[in-house]
C-alpha positions as CSV (number, residue, x, y, z in Angstrom):
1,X,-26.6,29.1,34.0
2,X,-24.2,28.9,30.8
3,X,-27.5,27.4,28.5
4,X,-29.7,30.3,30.0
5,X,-26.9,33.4,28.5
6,X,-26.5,31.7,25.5
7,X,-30.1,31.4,25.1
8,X,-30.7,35.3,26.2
9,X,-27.8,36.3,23.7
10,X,-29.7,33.9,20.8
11,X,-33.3,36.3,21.8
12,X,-31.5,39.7,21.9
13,X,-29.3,38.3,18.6
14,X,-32.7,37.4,16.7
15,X,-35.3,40.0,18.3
16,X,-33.5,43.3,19.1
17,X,-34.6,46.1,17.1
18,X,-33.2,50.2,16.7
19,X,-35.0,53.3,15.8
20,X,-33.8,54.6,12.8
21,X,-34.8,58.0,11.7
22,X,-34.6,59.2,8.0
23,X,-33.9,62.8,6.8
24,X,-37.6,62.6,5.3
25,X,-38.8,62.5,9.1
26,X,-40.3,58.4,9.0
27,X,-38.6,56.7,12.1
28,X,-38.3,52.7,11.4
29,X,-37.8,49.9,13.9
30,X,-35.8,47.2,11.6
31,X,-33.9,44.2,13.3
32,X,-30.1,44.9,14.1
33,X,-29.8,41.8,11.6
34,X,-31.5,44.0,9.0
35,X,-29.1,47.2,9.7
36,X,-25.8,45.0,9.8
37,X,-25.9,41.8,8.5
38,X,-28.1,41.2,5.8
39,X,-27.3,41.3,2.5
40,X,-30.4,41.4,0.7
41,X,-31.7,43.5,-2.1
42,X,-34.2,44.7,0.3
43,X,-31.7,45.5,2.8
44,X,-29.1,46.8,0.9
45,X,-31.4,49.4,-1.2
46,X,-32.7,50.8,2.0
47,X,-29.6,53.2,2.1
48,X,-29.2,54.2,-1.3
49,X,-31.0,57.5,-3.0
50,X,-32.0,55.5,-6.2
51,X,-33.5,52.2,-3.9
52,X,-30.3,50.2,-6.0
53,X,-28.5,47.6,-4.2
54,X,-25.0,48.4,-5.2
55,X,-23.8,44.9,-4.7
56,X,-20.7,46.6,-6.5
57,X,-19.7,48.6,-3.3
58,X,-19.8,45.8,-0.8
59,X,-16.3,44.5,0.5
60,X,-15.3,41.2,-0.8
């Protein structure tokens, strides 16, 4: 039973999206890595006016 949580945490971990809606009225379905965890230059200019990273502004 243990393998079988740990396996349905590891889906919802890896697959689960949001809905995100933008004040320009487009509604996005990105992965709750995407929104919290990555780090990218992708996913980091995806909140920023100018579509910059601003690595700068990360915590250490």
């Amino acid at each position: 039973m243990r393998a079988l949580y740990l396996l349905d945490a590891a889906f919802f971990h890896v697959f689960a999206k949001s809905n995100v809606v933008f004040c320009d009225d487009h509604v996005e379905s990105p992965t709750l890595k995407f929104l919290f965890a990555d780090t990218s230059d992708a996913a980091l200019s995806r909140w920023n006016r100018d579509h910059l990273p601003h690595r700068e502004k990360l915590s250490p």
